[in-house]
C-alpha positions in Angstrom: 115.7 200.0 31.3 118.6 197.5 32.1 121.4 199.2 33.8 124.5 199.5 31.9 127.8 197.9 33.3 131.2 198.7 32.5 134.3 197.1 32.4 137.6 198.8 33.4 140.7 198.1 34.0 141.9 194.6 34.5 140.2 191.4 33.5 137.4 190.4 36.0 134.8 187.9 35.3 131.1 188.8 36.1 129.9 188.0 39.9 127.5 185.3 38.4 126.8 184.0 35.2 124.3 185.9 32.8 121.2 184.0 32.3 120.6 182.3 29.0 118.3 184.8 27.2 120.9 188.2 28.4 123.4 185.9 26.6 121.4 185.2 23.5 120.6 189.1 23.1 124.4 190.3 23.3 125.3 187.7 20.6 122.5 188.4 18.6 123.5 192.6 18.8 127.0 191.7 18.2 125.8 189.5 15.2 123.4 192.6 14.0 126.3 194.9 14.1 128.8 192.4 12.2 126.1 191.9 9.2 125.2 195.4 8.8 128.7 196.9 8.7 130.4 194.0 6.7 127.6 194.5 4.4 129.9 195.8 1.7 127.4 196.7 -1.4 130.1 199.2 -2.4 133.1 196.8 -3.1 132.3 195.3 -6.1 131.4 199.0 -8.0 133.4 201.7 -6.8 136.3 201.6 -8.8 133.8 200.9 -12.1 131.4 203.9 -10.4 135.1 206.1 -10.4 136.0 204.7 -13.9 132.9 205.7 -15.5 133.1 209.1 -14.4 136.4 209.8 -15.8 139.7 208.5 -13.2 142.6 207.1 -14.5 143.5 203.6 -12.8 146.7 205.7 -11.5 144.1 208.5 -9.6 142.0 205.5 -8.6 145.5 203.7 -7.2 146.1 207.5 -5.4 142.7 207.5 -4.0 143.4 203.7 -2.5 146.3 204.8 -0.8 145.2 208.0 0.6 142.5 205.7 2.4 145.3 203.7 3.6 147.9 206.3 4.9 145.0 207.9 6.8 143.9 204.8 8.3 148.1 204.3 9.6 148.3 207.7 10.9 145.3 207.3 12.9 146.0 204.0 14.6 147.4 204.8 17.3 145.1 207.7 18.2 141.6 206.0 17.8 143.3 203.5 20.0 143.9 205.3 22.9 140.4 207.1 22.0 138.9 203.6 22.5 141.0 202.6 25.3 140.0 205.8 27.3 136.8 206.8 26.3 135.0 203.4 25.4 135.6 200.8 22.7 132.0 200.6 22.2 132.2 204.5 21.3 134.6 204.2 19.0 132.6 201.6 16.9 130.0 204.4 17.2 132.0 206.8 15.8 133.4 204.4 12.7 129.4 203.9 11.9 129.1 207.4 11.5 132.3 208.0 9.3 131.6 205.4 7.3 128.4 206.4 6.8 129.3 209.9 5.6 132.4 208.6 3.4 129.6 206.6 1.9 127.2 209.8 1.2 130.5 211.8 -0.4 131.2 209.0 -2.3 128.2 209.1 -4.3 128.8 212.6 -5.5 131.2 212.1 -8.4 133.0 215.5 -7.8 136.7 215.0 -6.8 136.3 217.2 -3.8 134.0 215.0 -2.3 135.5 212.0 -3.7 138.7 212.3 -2.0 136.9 213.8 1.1 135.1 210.4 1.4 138.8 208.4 1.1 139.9 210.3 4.0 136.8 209.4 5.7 136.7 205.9 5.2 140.5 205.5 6.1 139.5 207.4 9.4 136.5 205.0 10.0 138.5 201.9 9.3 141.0 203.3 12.0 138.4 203.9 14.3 137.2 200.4 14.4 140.7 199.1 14.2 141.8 197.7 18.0 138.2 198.6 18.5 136.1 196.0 17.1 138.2 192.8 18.7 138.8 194.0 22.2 135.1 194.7 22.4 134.6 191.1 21.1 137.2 190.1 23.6 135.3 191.8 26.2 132.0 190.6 25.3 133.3 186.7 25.5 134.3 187.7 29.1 130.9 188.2 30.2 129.4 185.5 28.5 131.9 182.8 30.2 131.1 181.1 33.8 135.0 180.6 34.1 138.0 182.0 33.3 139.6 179.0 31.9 136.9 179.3 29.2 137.7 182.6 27.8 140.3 182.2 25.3 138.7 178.8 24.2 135.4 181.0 23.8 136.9 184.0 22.2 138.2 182.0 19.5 134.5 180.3 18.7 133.5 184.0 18.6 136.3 185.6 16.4 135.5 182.4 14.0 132.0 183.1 14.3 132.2 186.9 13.5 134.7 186.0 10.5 132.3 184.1 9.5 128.7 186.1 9.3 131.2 188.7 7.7 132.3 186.2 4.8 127.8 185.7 4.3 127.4 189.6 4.7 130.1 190.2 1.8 129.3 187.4 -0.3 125.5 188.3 -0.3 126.0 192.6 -0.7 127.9 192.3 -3.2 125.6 190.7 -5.4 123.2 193.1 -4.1 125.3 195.9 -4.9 125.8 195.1 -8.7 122.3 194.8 -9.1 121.6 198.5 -7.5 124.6 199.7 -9.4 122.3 198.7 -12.4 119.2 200.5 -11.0 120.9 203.4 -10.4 124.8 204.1 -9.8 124.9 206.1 -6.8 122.4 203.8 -4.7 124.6 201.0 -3.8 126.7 204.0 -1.8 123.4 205.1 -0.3 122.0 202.0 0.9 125.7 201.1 2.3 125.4 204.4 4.6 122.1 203.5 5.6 123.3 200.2 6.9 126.4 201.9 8.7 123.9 204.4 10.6 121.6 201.0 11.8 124.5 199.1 12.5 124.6 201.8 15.8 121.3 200.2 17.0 122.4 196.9 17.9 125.7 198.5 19.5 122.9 200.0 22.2 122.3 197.0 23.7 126.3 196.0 24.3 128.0 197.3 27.5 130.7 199.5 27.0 134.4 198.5 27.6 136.9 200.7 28.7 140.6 199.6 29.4 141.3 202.2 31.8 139.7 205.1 33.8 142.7 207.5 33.5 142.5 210.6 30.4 146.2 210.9 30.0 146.8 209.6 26.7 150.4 209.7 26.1 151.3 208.1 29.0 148.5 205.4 28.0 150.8 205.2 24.6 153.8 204.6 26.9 152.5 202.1 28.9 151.0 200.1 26.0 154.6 200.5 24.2 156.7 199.3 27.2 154.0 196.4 27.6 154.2 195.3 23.4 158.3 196.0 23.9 158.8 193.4 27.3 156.9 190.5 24.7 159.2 189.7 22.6 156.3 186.7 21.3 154.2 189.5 20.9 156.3 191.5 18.9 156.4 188.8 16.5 152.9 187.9 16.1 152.3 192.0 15.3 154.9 191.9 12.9 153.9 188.7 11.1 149.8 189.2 11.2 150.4 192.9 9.4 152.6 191.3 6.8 150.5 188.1 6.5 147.6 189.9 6.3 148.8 193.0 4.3 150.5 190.0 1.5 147.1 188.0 1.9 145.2 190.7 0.4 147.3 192.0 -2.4 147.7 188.9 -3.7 143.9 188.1 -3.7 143.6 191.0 -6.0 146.5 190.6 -8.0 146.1 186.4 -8.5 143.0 187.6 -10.3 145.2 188.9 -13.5 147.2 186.3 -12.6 144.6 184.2 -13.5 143.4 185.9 -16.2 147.2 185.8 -18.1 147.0 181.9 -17.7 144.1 181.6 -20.0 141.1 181.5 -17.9 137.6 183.6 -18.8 136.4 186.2 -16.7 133.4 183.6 -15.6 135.9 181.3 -14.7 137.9 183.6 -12.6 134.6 184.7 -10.9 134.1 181.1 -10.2 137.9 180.5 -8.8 136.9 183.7 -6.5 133.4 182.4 -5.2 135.2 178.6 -4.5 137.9 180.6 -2.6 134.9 182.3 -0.6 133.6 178.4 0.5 137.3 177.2 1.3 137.4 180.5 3.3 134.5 179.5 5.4 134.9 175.9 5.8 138.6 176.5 7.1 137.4 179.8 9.1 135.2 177.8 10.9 137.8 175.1 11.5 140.2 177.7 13.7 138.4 177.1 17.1 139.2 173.2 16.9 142.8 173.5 15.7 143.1 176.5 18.7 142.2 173.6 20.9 143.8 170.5 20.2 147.3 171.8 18.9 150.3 173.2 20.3 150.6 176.8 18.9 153.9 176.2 17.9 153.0 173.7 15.7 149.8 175.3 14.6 152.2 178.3 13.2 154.9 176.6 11.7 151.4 174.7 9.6 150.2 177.6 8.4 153.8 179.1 6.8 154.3 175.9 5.7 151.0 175.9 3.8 151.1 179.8 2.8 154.5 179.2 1.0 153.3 175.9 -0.3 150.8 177.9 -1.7 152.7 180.2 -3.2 155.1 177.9 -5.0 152.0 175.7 -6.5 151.0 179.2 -7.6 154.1 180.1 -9.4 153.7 177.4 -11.4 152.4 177.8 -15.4 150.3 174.4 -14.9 146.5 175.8 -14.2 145.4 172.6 -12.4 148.2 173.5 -9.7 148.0 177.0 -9.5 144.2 176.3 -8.1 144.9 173.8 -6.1 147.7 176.0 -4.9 145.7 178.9 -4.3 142.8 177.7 -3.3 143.7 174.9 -1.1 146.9 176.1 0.5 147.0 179.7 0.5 143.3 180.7 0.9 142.6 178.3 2.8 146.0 179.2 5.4 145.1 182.6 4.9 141.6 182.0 6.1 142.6 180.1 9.0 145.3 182.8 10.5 143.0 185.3 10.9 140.3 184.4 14.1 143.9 182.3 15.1 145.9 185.5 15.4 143.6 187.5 16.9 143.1 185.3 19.4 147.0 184.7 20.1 147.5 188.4 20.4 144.3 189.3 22.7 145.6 186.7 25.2 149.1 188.4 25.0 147.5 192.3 24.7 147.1 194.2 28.4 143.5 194.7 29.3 144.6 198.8 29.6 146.0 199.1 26.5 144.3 196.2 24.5 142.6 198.5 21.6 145.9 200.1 21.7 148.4 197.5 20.9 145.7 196.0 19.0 146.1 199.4 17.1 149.7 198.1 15.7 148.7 195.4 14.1 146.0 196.8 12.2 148.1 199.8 11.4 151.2 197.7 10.3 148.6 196.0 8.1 148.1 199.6 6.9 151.6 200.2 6.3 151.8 196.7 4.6 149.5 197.9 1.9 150.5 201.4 1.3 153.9 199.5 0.3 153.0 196.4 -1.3 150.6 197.3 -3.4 152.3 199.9 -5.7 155.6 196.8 -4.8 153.7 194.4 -6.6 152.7 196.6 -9.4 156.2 197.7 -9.7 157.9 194.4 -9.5 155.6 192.6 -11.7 156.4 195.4 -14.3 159.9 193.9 -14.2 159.0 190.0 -13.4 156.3 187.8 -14.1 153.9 186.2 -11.7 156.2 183.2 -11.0 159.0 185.3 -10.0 157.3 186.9 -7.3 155.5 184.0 -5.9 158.7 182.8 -5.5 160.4 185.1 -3.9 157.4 185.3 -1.2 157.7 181.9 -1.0 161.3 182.2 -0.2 160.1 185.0 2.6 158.0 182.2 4.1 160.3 179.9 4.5 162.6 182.0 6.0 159.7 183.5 8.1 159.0 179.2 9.5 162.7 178.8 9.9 163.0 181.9 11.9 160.2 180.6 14.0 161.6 177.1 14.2 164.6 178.4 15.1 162.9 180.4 18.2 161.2 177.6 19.2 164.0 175.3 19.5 166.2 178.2 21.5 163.2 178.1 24.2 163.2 174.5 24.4 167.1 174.4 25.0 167.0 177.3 27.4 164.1 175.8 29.2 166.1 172.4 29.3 169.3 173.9 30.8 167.0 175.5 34.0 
């Protein structure tokens, strides 16, 4: 057996490079884990499973945001829990929880039904930080230099983004075609893939930030180190309300869609062209990464989300499309493997799965109040309205960040 090395502490680069076939088998584990647990055969059934067996969409809306509000309130915990006792453990421990919220799921009791909501927010919050400082860990190793590791990182966050976008596309076919067999399999088969997803995590080191077990003054330390980065404060806050307003309005652009005219086939067709944008700008990140400035590179993809959302607010179809597809998709797409690269290179090796943590739980907090926002608000205005007024928070959002960017320019002028 090969012995298992871990990592602790602060960043250090392997003694020598790992030879090319130890390479190709930790990206091809990685790769194993990524299909298996993005494999989402449940998504496109479980609210027609819950439907059929007699929720209201309000208990089904409840159920959503108990997943959600458990997933915030165990951020920061799971965290530290990865941060201290292994990143690689914690992904563990997601497989299993997801696995079981899977299993309750397919019993259509509401015990067990909101049992498995609590579980699944728990899993999602244990793979949280998890997942990206492992990944960020992982390109360590795998680097001769340390100049390459941010450059590598982002070729890897694009590359995991992007086996996820196959895995989803391709179960959820799947899973409306076991739904048909039988309704509780998709669920079953789901589980089953979350308990093999833990094979290929045997054959990744472990990654630990730190070797001390004193976990609030782990949380102190990661606070005091988000609250000194005034750049990093800003990319948490903006990636959980980027992210948080890129998925709501995935979902809700879908009536939107529907209001304007078009068939269901055609919206299913809008939705499976958004998929292809997805991955074609997805896998674009690691060049733009490279070749321009970040400040520019930020201030593009505000400019295109609220371009985006204006084209959408529009009652012309043609530009709605382009709009939504083109622009906001396709920005949408890009910020993700971009900001997670921007905040691991900020994010203290210690704490990393900690302040990592944040974002993903003000993502959390970002849905448990837009989602019942936008049903609310477009109970009171239409569509256009509220693309608009997002746009409007864009804008504001790029000015803000112009604004910063020309006060660090002055500043560094006057030195």
């Amino acid at each position: 057996m090969e012995k298992r090395i871990e990592c602790q502490g602060q960043e250090a680069l392997p003694a020598k490079p790992l030879a090319r076939g130890a390479r190709l088998r930790l990206l091809l584990a990685y790769d194993g884990y990524n299909l298996a647990t993005n494999a989402s055969l449940s998504s496109a059934v479980w609210m027609i499973y819950l439907a059929r067996h007699g929720y209201s969409p309000l208990v089904i809306g409840l159920l959503e945001m108990t997943l959600h509000v458990t997933k915030l309130c165990a951020e920061i915990p799971t965290g530290i829990y990865a941060d201290l006792l292994g990143r690689r453990r914690s992904l563990f421990v997601y497989c299993s929880l997801s696995a079981a919220a899977m299993l309750f799921l397919s019993l259509p009791i509401w015990p067990s039904i909101v049992l498995s909501f609590v579980l699944w927010g728990l899993a999602f919050a244990f793979r949280g930080g998890a997942e990206e400082a492992l990944l960020w860990g992982l390109a360590r190793r795998l680097v001769a230099h340390e100049g390459q590791h941010q450059g590598y990182y982002s070729r890897l966050i694009s590359r995991m983004y992007l086996l996820a976008l196959v895995a989803e596309a391709a179960s959820t076919s799947v899973g409306g075609l076991l739904g048909q067999i039988q309704e509780a399999l998709p669920f079953l088969v789901q589980a089953a893939l979350a308990v093999l997803a833990m094979l290929p995590l045997l054959a990744l080191p472990e990654e630990r930030g730190t070797s001390e077990r004193q976990p609030l003054r782990h949380l102190l330390q990661g606070l005091r180190a988000v609250r000194g980065d005034r750049v990093l404060i800003g990319l948490l806050l903006l990636a959980g309300l980027v992210e948080g307003c890129g998925l709501t309005i995935y979902y809700y652009h879908q009536l939107y869609l529907s209001s304007l005219g078009l068939t269901l086939a055609q919206v299913g067709l809008v939705i499976a062209a958004s998929q292809v944008i997805s991955f074609g700008c997805t896998a674009l990140a690691p060049a733009l990464l490279a070749h321009l400035r970040r400040s520019y590179l930020l201030a593009g993809l505000l400019l295109a989300l609220a371009g985006g959302l204006l084209l959408m607010s529009l009652p012309l179809v043609p530009l709605s499309l382009v709009g939504f597809l083109m622009l906001f998709q396709g920005a949408y797409a890009l910020w993700q493997p971009v900001a997670s690269t921007w905040l691991n290179e900020r994010s203290p090796e210690a704490q990393r799965a900690t302040v990592l943590s944040l974002q993903t739980g003000l993502f959390s907090a970002a849905m448990v109040t837009l989602f019942p926002l936008f049903g609310l608000g477009l109970g009171e205005m239409s569509y256009r309205s509220l693309y608009r007024a997002l746009a409007l928070l864009a804008g504001c959002g790029l000015l803000m960040a112009s604004l910063r960017f020309l006060w660090s320019r002055w500043r560094g002028s006057q030195r």
